[in-house]
C-alpha positions in Angstrom: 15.7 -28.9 19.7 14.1 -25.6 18.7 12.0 -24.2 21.8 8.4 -23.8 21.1 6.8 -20.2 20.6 4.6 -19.8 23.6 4.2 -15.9 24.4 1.2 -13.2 23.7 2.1 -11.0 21.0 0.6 -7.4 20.6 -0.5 -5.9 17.5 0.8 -2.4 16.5 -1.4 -1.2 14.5 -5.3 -2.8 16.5 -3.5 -3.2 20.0 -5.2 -6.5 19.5 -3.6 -9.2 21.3 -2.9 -12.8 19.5 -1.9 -16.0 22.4 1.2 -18.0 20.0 0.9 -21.6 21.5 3.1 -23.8 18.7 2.8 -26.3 21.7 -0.6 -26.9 20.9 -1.4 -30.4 18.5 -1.1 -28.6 14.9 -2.0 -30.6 11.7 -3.4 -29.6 8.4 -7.0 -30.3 7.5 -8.0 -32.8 4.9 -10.9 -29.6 3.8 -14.1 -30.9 2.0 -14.1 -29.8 -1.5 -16.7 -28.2 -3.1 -17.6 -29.9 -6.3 -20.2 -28.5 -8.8 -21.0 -29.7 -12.2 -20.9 -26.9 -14.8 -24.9 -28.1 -15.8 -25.8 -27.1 -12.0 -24.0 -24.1 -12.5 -25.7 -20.8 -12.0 -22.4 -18.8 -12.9 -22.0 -21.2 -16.3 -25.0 -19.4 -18.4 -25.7 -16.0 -16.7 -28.4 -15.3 -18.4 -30.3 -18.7 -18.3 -30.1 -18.8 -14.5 -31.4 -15.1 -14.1 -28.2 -12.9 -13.2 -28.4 -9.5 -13.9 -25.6 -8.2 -15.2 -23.2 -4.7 -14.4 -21.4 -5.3 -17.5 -18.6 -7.3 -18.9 -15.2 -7.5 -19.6 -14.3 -7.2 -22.8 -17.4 -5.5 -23.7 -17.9 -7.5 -26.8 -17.3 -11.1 -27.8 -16.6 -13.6 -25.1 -16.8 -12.3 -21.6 -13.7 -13.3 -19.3 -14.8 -11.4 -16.0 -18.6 -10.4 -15.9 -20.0 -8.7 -13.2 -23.4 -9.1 -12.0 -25.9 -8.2 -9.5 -25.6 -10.6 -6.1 -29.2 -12.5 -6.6 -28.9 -12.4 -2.4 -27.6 -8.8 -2.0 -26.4 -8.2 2.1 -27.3 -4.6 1.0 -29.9 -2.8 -1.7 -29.8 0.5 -3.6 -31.8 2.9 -1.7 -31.7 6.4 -0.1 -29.0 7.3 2.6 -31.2 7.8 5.5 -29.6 9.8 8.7 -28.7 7.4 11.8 -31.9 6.6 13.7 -32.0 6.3 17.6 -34.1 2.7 18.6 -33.9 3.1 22.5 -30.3 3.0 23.2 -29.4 1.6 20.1 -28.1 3.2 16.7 -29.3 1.9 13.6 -28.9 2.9 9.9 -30.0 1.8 6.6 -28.5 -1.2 4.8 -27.9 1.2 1.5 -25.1 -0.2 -0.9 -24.2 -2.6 -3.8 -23.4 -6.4 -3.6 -21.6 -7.2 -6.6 -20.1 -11.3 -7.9 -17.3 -10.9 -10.1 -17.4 -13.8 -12.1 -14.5 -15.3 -14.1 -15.3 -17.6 -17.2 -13.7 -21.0 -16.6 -15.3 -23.2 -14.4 -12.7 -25.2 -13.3 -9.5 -22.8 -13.0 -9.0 -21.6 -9.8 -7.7 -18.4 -8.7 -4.3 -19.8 -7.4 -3.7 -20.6 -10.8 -4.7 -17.9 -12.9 -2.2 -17.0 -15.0 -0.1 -13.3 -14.6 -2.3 -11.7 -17.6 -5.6 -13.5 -16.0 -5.0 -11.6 -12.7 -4.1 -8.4 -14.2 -7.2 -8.5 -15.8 -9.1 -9.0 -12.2 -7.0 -6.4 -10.8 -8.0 -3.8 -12.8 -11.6 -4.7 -12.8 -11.4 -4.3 -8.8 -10.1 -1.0 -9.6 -12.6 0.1 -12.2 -15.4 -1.3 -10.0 -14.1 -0.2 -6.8 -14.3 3.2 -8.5 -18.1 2.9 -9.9 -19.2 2.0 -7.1 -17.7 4.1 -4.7 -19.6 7.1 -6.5 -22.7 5.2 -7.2 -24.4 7.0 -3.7 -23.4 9.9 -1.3 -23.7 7.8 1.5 -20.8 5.0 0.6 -18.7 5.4 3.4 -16.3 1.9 2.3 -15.9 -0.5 -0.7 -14.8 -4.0 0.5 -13.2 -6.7 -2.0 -13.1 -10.1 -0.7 -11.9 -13.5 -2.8 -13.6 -16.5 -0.5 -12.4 -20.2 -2.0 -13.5 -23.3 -0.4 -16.4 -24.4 1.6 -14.6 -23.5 5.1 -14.5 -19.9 3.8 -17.7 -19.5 2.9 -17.8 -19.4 -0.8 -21.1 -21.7 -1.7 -20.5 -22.2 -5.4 -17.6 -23.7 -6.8 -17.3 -21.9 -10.0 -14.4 -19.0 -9.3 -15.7 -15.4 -8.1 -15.1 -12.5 -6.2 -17.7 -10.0 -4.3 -17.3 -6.4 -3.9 -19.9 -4.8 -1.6 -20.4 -0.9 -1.4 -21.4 0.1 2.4 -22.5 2.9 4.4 -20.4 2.9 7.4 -16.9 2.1 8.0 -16.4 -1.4 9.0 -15.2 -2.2 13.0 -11.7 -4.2 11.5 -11.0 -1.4 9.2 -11.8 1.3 11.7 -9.3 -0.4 13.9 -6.6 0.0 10.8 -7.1 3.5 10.7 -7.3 5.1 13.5 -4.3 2.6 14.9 -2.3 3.8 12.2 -3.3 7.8 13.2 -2.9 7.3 16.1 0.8 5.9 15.8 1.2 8.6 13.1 0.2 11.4 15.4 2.4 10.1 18.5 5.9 8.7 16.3 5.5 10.8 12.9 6.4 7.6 11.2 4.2 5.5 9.3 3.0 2.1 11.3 2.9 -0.1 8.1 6.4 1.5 7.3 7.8 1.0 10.4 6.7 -2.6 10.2 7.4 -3.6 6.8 11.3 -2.1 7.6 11.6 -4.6 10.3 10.2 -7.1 8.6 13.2 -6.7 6.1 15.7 -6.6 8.3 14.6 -9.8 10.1 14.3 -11.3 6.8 12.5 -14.4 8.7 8.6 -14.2 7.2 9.5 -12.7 4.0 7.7 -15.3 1.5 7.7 -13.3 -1.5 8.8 -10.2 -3.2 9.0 -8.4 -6.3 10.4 -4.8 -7.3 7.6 -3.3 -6.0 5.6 -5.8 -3.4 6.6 -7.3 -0.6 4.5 -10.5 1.1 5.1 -11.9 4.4 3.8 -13.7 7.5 3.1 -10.9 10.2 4.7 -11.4 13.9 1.7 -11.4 15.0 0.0 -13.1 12.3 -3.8 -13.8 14.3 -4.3 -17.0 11.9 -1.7 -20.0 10.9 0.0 -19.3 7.9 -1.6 -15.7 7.5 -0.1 -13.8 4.7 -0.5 -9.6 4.1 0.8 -8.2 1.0 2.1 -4.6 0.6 3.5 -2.3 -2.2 7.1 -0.9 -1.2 5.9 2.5 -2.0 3.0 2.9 0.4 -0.1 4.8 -0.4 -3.5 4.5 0.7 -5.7 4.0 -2.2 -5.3 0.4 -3.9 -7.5 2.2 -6.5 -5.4 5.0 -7.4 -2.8 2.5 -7.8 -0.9 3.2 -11.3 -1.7 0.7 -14.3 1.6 0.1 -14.6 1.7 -1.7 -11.1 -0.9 -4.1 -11.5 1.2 -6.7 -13.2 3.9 -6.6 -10.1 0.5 -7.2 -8.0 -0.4 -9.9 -10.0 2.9 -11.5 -9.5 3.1 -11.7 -6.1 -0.5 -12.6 -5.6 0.2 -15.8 -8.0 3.5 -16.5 -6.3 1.7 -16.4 -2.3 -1.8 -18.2 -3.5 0.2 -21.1 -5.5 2.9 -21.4 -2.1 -0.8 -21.5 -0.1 -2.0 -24.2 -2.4 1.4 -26.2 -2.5 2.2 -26.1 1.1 -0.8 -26.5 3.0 -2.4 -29.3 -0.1 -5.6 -26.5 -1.3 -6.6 -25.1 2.1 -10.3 -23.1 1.8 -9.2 -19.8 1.9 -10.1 -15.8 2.3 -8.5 -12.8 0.7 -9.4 -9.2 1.1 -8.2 -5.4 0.3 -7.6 -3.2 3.3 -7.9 0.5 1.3 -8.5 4.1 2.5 -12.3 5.2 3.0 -14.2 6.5 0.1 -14.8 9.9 2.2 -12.1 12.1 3.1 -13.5 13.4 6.5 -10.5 11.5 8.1 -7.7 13.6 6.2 -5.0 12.9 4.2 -4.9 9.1 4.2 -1.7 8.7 2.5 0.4 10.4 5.8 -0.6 7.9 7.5 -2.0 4.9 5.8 -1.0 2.1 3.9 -3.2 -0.2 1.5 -3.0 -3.6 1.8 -3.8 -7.7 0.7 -5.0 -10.0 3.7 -4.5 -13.6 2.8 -6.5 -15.8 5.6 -5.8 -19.6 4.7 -9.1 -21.3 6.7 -6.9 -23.9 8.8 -8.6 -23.6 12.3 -12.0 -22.7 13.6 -13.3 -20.4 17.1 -13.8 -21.8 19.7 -14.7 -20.6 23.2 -11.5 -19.6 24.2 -11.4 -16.9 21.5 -15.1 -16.2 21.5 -15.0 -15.2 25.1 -12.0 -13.4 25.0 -11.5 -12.0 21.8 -8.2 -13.1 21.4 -6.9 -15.1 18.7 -5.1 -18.7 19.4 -2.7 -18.9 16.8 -0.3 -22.7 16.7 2.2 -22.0 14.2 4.9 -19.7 14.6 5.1 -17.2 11.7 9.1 -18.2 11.5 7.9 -21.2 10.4 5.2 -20.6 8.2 6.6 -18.2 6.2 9.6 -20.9 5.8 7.6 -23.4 4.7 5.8 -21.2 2.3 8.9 -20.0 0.9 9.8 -23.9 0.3 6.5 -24.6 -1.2 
């Protein structure tokens, strides 16, 4: 009988720590879907229910990907305003852009877009990404996040991304690079390098690669069956990645979102890009940093245990995830 994980694992890059407890009750969530009719739809006629659109893609006849205005924005266009002292307290203006990247059919989800479907989205992250990141002098960071499922937070069922444009550099993302210059500074190696060779030659939570990308459960993966995606030929950017490259993304997207869906029966689930700032006050990113895909299938919830400590309970050993993804 195999011996059950139970040990605290260290992250390399964060120096967060994640408690592994496979000894802990583990089963998978019947999740509650999240119907919609298309007649209910506010992402079914875009202009009847209001949404104001960026543009579209293809800019004439029948729009596959349109991206709008959020109707709820987190963050509004507006002047970048210095840092302002309340007390002992910092606080800055919420100045950015909330964009919903909508994609025509109603009822496809993204797990099963087809290899030409996600290209397509890929490039409009890229061209976005871009727009956006010059659309004020104050952008510090460009998030792109994919939330499916109730449990992840998506409220509408119809199939969209977001891409929010923000004036600060985000905690979790802070964490990513200055953990990775610092390792740079005291190894002269590159963290994400030095992890993805080991990853290689354990050849354990590999799920999926391709010529160029490489997916697999991290060793200290912080949520069950937690997924990261990385090119083989690391750079910084995800926007300055080559055209070229996009379908080899697109591959290995499909191939880890349709082993999610199989394996674990259409979990909820988050995915997000991990890139370099939009500033280059922190040097030259691409010594040091590596862009990367976060898949987050939504399997557990916090409780007080990680609330209070800040560190992640995590019941399923990567080993076996990635296996069973693999199998899927």
């Amino acid at each position: 009988m195999d011996k059950l994980l139970n040990e605290f694992r260290q992250d390399l890059v964060s120096g967060d720590w994640v408690l592994f407890s496979a000894k802990r009750k583990h089963s998978i969530q019947e999740f509650e879907k999240l119907p919609q009719s298309k007649e209910e739809c506010p992402f079914e006629d875009l202009q009847k229910s209001g949404q104001e659109s960026v543009w579209n893609y293809p800019e004439s006849g029948v729009w596959q990907i349109a991206v709008i205005k959020n109707k709820y924005p987190a963050l509004a266009p507006g002047l970048c305003g210095p840092d302002v002292q309340v007390g002992p307290f910092k606080t800055n203006p919420a100045v950015g852009e909330h964009n919903v990247l909508v994609y025509k059919d109603h009822d496809l989800k993204f797990a099963d877009f087809s290899n030409e479907q996600l290209i397509d989205a890929i490039r409009i992250y890229k061209k976005r990404y871009q727009e956006m990141s010059k659309s004020s002098e104050c952008i510090e960071y460009v998030t792109i996040f994919h939330n499916h499922g109730r449990e992840a937070g998506a409220s509408i069922y119809h199939p969209h991304s977001q891409m929010i444009s923000l004036p600060i550099l985000p905690p979790d993302v802070s964490r990513s690079i200055y953990g990775s210059l610092n390792f740079y500074k005291e190894n002269k190696k590159k963290v994400y390098d030095v992890i993805i060779d080991w990853e290689r030659g354990e050849k354990k939570r590999i799920v999926y690669e391709n010529d160029f990308f490489i997916a697999f459960c991290p060793f200290v993966s912080k949520t069950p069956y937690e997924v990261r995606i990385f090119s083989k030929d690391s750079h910084a950017h995800f926007e300055k990645m080559p055209d070229e490259m996009d379908k080899f993304l697109a591959d290995v997207l499909s191939a880890v979102l349709k082993k999610v869906s199989r394996a674990l029966n259409e979990p909820s689930y988050n995915f997000f890009i991990h890139t370099a700032p939009v500033k280059e006050k922190y040097g030259d990113m691409h010594e040091f940093y590596h862009w990367h895909v976060e898949i987050l299938p939504k399997l557990s919830i916090l409780a007080g245990f990680e609330l209070g400590t800040g560190v992640d309970i995590n019941v399923v050993d990567p080993d076996k995830a990635a296996e069973e993804l693999r199998n899927a």
